[in-house]
Legacy VTK file of the C-alpha trace (Angstrom):
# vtk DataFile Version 3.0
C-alpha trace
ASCII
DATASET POLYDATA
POINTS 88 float
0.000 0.000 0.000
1.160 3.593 -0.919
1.589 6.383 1.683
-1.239 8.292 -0.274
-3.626 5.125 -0.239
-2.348 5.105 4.370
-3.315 8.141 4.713
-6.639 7.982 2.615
-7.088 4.611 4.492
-5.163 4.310 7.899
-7.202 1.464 9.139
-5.798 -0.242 5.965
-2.368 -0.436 7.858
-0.421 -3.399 8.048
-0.222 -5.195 10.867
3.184 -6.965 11.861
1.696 -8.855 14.975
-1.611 -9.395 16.696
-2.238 -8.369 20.211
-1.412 -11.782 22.677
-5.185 -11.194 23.337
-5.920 -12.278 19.944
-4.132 -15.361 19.849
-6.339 -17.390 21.823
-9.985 -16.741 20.046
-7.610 -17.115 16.652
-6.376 -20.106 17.791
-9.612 -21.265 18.664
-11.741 -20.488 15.710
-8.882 -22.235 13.614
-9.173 -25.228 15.656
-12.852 -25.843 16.459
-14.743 -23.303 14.940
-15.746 -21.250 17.622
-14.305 -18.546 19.407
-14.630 -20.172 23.040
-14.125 -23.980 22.952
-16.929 -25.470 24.844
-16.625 -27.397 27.637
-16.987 -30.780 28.438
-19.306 -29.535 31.300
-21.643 -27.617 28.765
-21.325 -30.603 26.226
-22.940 -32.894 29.053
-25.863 -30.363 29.880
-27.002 -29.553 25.479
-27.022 -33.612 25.980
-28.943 -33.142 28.801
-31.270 -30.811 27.226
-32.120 -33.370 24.413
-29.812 -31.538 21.631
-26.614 -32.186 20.036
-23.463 -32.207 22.349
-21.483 -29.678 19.771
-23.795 -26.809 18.378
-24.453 -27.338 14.672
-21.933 -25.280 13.149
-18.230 -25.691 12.155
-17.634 -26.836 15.672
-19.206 -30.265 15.380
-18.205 -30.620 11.628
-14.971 -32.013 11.027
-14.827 -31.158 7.279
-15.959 -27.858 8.093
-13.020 -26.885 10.409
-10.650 -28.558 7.825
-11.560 -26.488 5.425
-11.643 -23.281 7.802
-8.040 -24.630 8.297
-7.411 -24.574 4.494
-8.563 -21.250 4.165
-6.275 -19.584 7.196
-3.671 -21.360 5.896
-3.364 -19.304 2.574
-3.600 -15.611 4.862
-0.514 -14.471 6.689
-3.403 -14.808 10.224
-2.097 -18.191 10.377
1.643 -17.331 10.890
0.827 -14.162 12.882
-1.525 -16.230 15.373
1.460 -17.979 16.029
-0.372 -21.032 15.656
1.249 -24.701 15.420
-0.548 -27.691 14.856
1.429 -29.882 17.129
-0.027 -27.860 19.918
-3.740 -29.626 18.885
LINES 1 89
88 0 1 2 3 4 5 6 7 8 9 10 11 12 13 14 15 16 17 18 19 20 21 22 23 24 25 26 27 28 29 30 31 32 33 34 35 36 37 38 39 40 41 42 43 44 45 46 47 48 49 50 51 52 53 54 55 56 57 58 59 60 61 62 63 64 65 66 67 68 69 70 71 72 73 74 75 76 77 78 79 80 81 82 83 84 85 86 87
């Protein structure tokens, strides 16, 4: 980006690192599709409740949070997340 196109559009700015209080909803919404991982605690009670122990969404599909994997992979979020998949 060109210093005329910054200052026309400083939110545009590139950022070299995330804030350390990014990395863990990142992290998360790369790895299960969610923002906060749900616990085994909350699991047990949707069971409880008669409804699926993972919420319908990318969190309960596994192709789904492959392919939300796929996608990070090809933005620079995955390297500035920090992220390592020997940490799943």
């Amino acid at each position: 980006m060109s210093d005329d196109e910054l200052t026309l559009y400083p939110w545009r700015k590139r950022v070299k690192t995330l804030p350390k209080s990014f990395k863990n909803p990142i992290v998360n919404i790369i790895r299960v599709g969610h923002v906060p991982k749900l616990a085994s605690t909350r699991e047990r009670i949707r069971e409880n409740l008669g409804i699926n122990r993972k919420p319908p969404t990318a969190y309960h599909d596994e192709k789904a949070r492959l392919e939300l994997k796929e996608l990070v992979k090809g933005t620079d979020l995955y390297d500035k997340a920090m992220w390592d998949e020997r940490d799943e």
